[in-house]
C-alpha positions as CSV (number, residue, x, y, z in Angstrom):
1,X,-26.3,-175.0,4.8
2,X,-23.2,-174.1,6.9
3,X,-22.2,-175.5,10.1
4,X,-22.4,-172.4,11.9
5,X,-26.4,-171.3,11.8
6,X,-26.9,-167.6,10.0
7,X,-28.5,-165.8,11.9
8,X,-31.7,-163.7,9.9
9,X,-31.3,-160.8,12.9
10,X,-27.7,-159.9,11.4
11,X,-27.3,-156.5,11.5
12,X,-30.7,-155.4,12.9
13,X,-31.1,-154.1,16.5
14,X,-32.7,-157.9,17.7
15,X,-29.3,-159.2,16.7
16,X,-28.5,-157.1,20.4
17,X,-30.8,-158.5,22.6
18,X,-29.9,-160.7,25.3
19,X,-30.5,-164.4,24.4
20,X,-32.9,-165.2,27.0
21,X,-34.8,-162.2,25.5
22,X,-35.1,-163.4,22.2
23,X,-36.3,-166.4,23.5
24,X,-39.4,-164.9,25.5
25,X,-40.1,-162.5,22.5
26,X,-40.6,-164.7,19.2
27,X,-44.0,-165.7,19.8
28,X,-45.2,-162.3,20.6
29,X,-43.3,-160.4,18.1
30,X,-45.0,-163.0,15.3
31,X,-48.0,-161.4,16.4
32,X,-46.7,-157.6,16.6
33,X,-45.4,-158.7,13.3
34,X,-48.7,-159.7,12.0
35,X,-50.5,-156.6,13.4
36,X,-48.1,-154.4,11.8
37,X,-48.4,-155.9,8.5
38,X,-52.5,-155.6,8.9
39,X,-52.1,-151.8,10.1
40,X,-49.5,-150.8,7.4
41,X,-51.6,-152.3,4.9
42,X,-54.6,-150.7,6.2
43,X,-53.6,-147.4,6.0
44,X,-52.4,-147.6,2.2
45,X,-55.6,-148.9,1.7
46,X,-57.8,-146.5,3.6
47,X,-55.8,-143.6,1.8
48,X,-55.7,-145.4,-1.6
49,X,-59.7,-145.3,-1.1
50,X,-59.7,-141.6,0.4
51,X,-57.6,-140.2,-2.6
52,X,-58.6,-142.1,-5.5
53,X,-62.4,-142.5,-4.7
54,X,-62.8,-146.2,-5.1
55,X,-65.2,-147.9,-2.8
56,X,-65.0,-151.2,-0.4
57,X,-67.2,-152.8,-3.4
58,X,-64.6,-152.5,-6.1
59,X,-62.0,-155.1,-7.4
60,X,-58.8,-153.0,-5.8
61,X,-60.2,-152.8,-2.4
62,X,-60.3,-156.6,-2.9
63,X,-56.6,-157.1,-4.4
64,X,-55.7,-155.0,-1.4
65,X,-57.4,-157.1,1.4
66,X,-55.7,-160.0,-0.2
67,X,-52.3,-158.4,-0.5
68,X,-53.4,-158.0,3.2
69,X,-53.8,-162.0,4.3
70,X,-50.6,-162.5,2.3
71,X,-48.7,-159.8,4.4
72,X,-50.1,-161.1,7.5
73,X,-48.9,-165.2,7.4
74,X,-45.2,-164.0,6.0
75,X,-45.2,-161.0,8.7
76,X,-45.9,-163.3,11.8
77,X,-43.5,-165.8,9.9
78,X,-40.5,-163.9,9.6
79,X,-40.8,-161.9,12.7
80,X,-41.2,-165.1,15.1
81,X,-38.4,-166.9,12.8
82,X,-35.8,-163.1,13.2
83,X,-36.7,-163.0,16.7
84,X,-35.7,-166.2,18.2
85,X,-31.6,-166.6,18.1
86,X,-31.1,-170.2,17.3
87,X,-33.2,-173.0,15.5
88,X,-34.8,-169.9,12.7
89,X,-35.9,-172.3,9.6
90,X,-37.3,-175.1,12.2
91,X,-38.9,-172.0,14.2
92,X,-40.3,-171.0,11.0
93,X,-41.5,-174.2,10.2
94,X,-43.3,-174.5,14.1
95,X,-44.7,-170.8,13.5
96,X,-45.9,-172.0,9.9
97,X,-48.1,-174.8,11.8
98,X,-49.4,-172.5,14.1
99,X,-50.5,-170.0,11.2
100,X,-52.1,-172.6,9.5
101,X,-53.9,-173.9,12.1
102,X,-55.2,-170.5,13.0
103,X,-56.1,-169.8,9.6
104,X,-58.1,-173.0,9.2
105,X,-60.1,-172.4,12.5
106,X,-60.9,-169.0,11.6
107,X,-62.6,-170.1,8.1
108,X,-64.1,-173.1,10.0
109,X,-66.0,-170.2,12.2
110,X,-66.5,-168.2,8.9
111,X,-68.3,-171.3,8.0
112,X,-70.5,-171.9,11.1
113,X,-71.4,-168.3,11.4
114,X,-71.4,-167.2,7.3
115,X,-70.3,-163.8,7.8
116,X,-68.4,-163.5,4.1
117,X,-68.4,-165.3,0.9
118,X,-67.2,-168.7,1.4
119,X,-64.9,-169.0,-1.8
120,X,-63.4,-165.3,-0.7
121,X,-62.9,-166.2,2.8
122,X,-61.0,-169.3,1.8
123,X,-58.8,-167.6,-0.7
124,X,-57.8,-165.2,2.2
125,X,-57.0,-167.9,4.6
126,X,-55.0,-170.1,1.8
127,X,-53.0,-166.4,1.3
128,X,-52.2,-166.3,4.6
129,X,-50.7,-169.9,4.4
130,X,-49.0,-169.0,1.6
131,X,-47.3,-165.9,3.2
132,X,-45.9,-168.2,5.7
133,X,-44.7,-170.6,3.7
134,X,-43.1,-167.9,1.8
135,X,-41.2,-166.9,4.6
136,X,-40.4,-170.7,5.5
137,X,-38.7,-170.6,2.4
138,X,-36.8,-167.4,3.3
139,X,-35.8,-168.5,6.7
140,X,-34.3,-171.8,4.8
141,X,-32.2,-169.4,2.6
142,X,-31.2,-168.0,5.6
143,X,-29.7,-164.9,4.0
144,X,-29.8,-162.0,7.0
145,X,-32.5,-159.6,7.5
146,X,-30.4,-156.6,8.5
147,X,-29.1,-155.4,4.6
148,X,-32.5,-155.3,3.3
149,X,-34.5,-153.4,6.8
């Protein structure tokens, strides 16, 4: 990479914020991130299922909850990573870990308390994973974030 860090908030109303700010907002804004990515998803779903008539028992209310746990791990990612002003791929990396580890806990207390299919559950939680690394590798592209919002 260059010398001089890109910053992934180029051109986007983050890229404003007082320093200090950013600083105090990345973790929370991987959640908000995350939420947003759950709710957005949702919604397509819920009215995907209102106007089309499929049912939560059918194989595209399953592709969408799994679009879903993808959405989530690159959304609290890539927010976290935007947010913070310096350090973004090695925040990235850090927010990655903390994803992960999330992820695995919540399948280890799918697995105590066997409230879903074990193989479906893990598929979810390896999506999630996967979302985050995905944006991992975006953050190490480094290529801004303003353009494409």
């Amino acid at each position: 990479m260059d010398e001089k860090e890109t910053d992934l908030a180029e051109g986007t109303f983050v890229e404003k914020m007082p320093v200090w700010l950013r600083w105090i907002l990345f973790l929370p804004a991987a959640f908000i991130g995350s939420i947003i990515a759950v709710v957005i998803i949702g919604v397509i779903n819920w009215l995907s299922m209102r106007f089309t008539g499929y049912t939560e028992n059918g194989w595209w209310y399953q592709i969408f909850q799994l679009f879903q746990s993808f959405m989530l791990g690159l959304f609290f990612v890539i927010f976290g990573a935007t947010v913070i002003p310096k350090g973004q791929f090695a925040t990235s990396i850090v927010l990655m870990v903390i994803i992960t580890i999330i992820s695995v806990l919540v399948f280890l207390t799918n697995q105590v308390t066997h409230t879903q299919s074990t193989l479906l559950f893990l598929l979810h939680c390896a999506l999630v994973v996967a979302g985050g690394g995905y944006a991992v590798f975006i953050a190490h592209k480094g290529e801004p974030l303003g353009d494409s919002l």
